[in-house]
C-alpha positions as CSV (number, residue, x, y, z in Angstrom):
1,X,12.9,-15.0,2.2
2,X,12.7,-11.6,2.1
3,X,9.9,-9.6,3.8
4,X,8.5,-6.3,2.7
5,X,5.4,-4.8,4.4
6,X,4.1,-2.9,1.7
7,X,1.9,-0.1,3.7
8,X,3.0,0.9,7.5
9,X,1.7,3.9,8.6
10,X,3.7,6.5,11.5
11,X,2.1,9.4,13.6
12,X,3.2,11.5,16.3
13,X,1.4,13.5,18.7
14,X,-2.3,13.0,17.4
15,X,-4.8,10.5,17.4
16,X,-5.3,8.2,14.0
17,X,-8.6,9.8,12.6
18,X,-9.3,6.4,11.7
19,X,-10.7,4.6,14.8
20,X,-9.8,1.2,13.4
21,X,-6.0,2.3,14.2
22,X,-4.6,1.8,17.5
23,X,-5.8,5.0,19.3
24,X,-2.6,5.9,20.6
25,X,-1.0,9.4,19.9
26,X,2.5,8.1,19.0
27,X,3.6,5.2,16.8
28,X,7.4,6.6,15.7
29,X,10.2,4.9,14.0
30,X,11.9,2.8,17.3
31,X,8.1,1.3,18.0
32,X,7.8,0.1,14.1
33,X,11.4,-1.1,14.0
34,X,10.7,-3.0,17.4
35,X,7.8,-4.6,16.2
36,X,9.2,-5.3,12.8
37,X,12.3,-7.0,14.4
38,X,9.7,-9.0,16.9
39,X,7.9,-10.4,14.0
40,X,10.8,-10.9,11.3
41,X,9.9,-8.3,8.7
42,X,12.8,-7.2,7.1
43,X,11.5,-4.0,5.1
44,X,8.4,-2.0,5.1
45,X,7.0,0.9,3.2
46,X,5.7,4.1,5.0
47,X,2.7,5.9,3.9
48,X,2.5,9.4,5.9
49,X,-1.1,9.4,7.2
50,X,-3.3,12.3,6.9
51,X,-4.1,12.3,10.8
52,X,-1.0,13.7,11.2
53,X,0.1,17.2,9.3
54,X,3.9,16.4,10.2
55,X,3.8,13.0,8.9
56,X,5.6,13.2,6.1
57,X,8.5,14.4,7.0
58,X,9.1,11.6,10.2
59,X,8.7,9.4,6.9
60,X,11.4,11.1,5.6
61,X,13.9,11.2,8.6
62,X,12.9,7.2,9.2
63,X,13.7,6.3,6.1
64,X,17.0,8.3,5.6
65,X,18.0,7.0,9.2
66,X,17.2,3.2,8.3
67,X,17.3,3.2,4.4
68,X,17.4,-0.7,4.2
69,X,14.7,-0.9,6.7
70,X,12.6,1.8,5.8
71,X,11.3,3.8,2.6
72,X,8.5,5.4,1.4
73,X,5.0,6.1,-0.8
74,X,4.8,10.1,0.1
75,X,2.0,12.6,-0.5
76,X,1.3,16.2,-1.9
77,X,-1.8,18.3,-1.4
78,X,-2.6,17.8,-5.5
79,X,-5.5,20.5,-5.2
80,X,-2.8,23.2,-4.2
81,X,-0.5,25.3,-6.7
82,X,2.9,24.5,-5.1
83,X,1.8,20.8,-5.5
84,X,2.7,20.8,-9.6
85,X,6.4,22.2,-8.6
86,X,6.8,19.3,-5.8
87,X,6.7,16.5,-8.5
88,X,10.0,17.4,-10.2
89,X,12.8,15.0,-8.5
90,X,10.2,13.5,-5.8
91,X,12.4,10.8,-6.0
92,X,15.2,12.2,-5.5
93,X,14.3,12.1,-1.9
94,X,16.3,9.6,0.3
95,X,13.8,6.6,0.8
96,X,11.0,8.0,-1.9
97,X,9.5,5.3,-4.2
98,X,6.5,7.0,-5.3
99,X,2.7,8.6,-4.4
100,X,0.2,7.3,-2.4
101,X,-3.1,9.2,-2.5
102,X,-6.1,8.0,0.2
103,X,-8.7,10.6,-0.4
104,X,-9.8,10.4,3.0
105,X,-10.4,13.7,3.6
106,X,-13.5,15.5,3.1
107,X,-12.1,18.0,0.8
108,X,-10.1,14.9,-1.0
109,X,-13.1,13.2,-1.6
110,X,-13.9,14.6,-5.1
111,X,-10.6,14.5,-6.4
112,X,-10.7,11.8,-8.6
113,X,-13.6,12.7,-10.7
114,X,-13.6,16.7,-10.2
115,X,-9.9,16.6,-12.3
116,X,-8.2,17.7,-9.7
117,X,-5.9,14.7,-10.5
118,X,-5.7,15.3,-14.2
119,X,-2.0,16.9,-14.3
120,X,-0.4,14.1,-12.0
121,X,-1.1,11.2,-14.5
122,X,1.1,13.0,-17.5
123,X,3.9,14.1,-14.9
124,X,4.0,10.5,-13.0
125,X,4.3,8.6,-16.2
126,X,7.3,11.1,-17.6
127,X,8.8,11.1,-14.4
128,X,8.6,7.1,-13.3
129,X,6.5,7.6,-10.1
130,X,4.6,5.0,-9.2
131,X,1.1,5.9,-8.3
132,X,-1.2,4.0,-4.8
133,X,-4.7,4.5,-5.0
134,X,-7.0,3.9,-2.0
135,X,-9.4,3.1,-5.0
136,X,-11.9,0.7,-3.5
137,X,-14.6,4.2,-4.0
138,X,-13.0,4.8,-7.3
139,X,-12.2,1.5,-8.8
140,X,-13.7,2.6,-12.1
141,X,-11.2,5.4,-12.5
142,X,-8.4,3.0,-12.1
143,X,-8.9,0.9,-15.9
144,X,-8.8,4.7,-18.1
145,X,-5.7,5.8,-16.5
146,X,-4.1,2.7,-17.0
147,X,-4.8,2.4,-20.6
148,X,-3.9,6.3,-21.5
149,X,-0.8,5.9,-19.6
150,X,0.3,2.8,-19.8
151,X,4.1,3.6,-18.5
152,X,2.6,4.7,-15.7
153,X,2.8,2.3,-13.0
154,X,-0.4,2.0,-11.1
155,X,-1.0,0.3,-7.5
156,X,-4.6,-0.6,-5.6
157,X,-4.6,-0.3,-2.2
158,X,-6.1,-2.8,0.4
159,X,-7.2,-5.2,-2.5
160,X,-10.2,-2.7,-3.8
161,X,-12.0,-3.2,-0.7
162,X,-14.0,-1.0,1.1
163,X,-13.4,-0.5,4.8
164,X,-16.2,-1.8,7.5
165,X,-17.5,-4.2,5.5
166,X,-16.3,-8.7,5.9
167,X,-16.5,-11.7,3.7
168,X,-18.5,-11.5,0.5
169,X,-20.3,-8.4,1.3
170,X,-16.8,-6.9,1.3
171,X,-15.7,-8.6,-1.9
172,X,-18.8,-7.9,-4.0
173,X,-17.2,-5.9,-6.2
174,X,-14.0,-7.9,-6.8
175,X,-14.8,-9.1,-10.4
176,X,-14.8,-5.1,-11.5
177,X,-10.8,-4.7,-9.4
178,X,-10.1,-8.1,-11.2
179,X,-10.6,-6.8,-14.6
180,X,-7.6,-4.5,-14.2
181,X,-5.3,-7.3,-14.2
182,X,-5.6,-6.9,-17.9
183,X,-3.1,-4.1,-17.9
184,X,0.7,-4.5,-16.7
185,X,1.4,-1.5,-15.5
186,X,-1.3,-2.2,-12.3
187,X,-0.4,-4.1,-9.2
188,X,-2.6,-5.0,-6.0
189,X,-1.6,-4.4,-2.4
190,X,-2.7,-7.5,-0.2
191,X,-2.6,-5.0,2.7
192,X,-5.0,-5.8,5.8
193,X,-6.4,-8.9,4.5
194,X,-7.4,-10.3,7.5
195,X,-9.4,-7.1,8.5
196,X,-11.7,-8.1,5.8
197,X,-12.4,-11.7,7.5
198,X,-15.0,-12.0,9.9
199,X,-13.0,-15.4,11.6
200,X,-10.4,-15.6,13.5
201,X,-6.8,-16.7,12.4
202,X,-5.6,-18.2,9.5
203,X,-9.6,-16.2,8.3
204,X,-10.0,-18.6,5.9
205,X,-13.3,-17.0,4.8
206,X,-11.4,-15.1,2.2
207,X,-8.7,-17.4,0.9
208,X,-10.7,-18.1,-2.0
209,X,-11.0,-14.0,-2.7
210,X,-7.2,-14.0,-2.3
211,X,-6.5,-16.9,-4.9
212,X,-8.7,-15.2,-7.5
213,X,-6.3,-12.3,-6.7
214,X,-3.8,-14.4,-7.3
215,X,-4.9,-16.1,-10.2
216,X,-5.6,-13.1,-11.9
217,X,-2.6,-10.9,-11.0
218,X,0.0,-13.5,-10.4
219,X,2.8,-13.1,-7.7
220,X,5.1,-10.6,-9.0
221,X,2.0,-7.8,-8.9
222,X,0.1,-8.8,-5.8
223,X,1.8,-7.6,-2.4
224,X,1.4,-9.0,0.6
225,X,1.1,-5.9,3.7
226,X,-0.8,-5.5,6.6
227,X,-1.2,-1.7,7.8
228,X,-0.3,-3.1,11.0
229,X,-1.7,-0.4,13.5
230,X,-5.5,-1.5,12.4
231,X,-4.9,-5.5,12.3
232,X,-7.0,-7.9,14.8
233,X,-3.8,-10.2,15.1
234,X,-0.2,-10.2,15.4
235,X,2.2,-9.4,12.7
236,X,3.7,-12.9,12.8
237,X,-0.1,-14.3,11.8
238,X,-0.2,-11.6,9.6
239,X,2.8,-13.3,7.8
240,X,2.2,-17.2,8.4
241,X,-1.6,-16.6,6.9
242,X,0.3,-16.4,3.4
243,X,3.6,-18.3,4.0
244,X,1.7,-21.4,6.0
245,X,-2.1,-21.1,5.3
246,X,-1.8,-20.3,1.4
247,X,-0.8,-24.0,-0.6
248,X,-1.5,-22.7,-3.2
249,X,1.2,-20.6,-3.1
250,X,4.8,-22.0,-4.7
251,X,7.8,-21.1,-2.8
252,X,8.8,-19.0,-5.3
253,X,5.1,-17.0,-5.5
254,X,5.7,-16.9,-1.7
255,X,9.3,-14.5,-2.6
256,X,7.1,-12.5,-4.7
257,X,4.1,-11.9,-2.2
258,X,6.2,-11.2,1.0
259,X,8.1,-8.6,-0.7
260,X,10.8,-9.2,-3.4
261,X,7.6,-8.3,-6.0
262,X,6.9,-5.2,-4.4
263,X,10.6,-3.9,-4.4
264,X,10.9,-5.0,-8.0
265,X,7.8,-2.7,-8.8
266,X,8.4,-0.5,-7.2
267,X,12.9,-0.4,-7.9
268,X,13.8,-0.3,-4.1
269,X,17.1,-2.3,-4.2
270,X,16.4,-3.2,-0.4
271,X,19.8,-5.0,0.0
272,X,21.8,-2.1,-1.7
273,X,20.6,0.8,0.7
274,X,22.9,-0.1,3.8
């Protein structure tokens, strides 16, 4: 079976912003790659966090360096004028796939509703990038964009949910992220789900939130990722909580989850790069 982690972050020389990731001030591509082989993952997709102002381009030499390993959602500062000239063969870019927008910084935080993002949609959907939203602030945006651009493909990060919050407090607001299963073109990232438990290992207090995922989505556009630097277990539980703890899930849902769903969405022909 192959196995795609669908968000893995990597920094150098600062300290993740984020206290939830390990507060260490380098996680670079021969740590990830250890840790990958350690646990069995055969692919994973890099977001360039905002912590660090160089991380985009050590996404960028990892994934051109290990391009059957490795690729990547990138970033552009969308509120800047050299942003709109950046767009035009972004995936021309060894390892590129697509965009991933977090709005975690202050100045980001307005961006979806202040039309800063306005121009992306059109150029995206002409261009075939793929679109991540950390959306679980914005989830109402997500349904509009979808519908007026319905060749744009569309992914939510970290299943809608908001950070800091566990078990059904966390998942209050799933019915409104499960509504967007309605339209094709968007796909749910099953990244972190075990933050979002308040147990320990296999955190069965959200299995049932997963399976109305599931049910609602279906396999081929719900991907299973962990954001591994913030997890409270190992990698390899990480996996087994959706290969072993799951039975609901066929063997051939489980291909689609782990990551031959993902690379289909998203067109990385993992065993073509090498």
């Amino acid at each position: 079976m192959l196995i795609v982690d669908a968000q893995v972050h990597l920094w150098k020389g600062h300290i993740p912003a984020n206290p939830g990731h390990r507060q260490i001030p380098n996680f670079i591509t021969d740590d990830l790659l250890e840790e990958m082989d350690e646990a069995g993952i055969d692919g994973a997709i890099i977001h360039p966090p905002s912590w660090d102002p160089d991380s985009d381009n050590l996404a960028l030499e990892a994934a051109k360096a290990h391009p059957n390993r490795l690729s990547i959602l990138g970033k552009i500062p969308l509120d800047k004028p050299e942003a709109k000239s950046q767009v035009e063969g972004w995936l021309n870019q060894t390892g590129m796939l697509g965009f991933r927008f977090s709005f975690t910084q202050p100045h980001q935080a307005t961006w979806p509703t202040d039309g800063t993002m306005e121009w992306i949609w059109p150029e995206a959907e002409r261009l075939g990038i793929p679109v991540a939203l950390m959306a679980s602030n914005y989830m109402s945006m997500v349904a509009p964009i979808a519908e007026k651009y319905p060749n744009l493909k569309l992914i939510v990060d970290h299943l809608g949910r908001v950070g800091g919050k566990t078990d059904a407090e966390c998942f209050a607001t799933l019915p409104e992220m499960l509504a967007l299963a309605k339209f094709p073109n968007v796909a749910i990232k099953a990244t972190g789900a075990p933050s979002y438990s308040s147990g320990e290992y296999p955190f069965s207090s959200i299995h049932d939130y997963l399976h109305q995922i599931y049910d609602s989505f279906g396999p081929d556009r719900m991907f299973w990722g962990t954001d591994i630097t913030r997890m409270p277990c190992s990698w390899k539980q990480c996996v087994s909580m959706f290969t072993e703890e799951l039975p609901w899930l066929s063997e051939t849902d489980k291909e689609l989850v782990m990551g031959k769903g993902v690379c289909q969405f998203l067109k990385w022909n993992i065993s073509e790069s090498e």
